[in-house]
N, C-alpha and C positions, 0 to 999 in steps of 0.2 A: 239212831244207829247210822253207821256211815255209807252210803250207796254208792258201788263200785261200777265203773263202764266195762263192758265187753263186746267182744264181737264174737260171735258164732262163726264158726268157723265150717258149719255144715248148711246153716240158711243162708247164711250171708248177713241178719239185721244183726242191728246194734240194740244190745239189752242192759238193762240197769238192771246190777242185784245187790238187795240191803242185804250186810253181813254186821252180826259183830265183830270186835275185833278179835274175839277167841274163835268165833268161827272162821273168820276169812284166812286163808292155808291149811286150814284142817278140815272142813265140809267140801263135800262134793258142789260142783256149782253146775246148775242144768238152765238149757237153753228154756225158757217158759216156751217157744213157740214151738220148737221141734223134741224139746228133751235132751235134746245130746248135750254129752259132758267136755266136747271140743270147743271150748271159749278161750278166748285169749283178752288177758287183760289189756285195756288201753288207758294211757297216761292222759290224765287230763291238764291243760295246761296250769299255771300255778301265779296265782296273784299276789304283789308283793305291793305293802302299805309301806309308801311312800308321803313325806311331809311334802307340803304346799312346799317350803323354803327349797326343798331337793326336786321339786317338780323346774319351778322357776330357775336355778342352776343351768340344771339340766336345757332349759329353754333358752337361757342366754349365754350356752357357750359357742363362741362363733364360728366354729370350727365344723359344727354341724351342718349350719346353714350358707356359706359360704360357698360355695360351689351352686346356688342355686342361680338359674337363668331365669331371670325375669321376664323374656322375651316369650318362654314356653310353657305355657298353661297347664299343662302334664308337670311338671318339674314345678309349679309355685303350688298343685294340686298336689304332689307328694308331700311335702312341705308341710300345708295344712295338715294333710293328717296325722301327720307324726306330729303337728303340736296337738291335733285336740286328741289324743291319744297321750301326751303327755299330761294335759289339764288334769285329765283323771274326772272329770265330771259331763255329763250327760250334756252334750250339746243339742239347741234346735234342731228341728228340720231342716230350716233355710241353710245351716251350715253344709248339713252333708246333700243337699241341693246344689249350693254353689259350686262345691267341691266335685262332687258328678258332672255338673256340665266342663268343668275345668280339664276333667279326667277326657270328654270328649272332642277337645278340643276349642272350647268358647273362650274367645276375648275376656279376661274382668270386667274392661269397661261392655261390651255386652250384657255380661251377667249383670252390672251393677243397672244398666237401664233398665233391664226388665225386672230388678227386685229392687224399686229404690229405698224400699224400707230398712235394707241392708244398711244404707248408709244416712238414713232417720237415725237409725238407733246412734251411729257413731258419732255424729253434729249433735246430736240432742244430749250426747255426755260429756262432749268441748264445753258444751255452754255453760 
């Protein structure tokens, strides 16, 4: 059955309720922590399946990234993430690592001394 977000509009949490879909707009919905029937529904964000071929597109149109300053680590940190955001798949740790210290300001060549494994991996698939 489908499980709907709300928020309570009298506690203030935020509550899940499984409805069917003949129940959900025609049953009463209660808050489980206080009762009350003041819930407001919230929209969950919505996932669209996308092909590997439309990911890669999307990643090499240069219009996107064009305007990025190499010079500022905030801006090659924005960058990252909207690619590994575009990848569509789970990246390391060491990435969203990198990408945090980038976010606070650190050099790359910083980051890369102190993670040389970062760039083990990228020499070792030259080879």
């Amino acid at each position: 059955m489908p499980a709907y977000d709300y928020i309570c509009n009298s506690c203030k949490r935020r509550v899940v309720i499984v409805q069917s879909y003949r129940e959900y707009g025609n049953a009463p919905v209660l808050c489980p922590y206080c009762g009350s029937e003041d819930l407001k529904r919230l929209i969950n964000r919505v996932l669209i399946a996308r092909s590997e071929e439309s990911r890669l597109d999307s990643l090499s149109d240069p219009s996107r990234w064009g305007n990025i300053d190499e010079e500022d680590p905030r801006a090659i940190a924005r960058m990252m993430r909207e690619m590994g955001k575009e990848m569509g798949e789970e990246l390391p740790p060491e990435f969203d690592e990198a990408v945090d210290r980038l976010e606070a300001g650190q050099s790359p060549e910083e980051i890369e001394q102190s993670m040389p494994e970062l760039g083990a991996n990228i020499s070792e698939a030259d080879e």
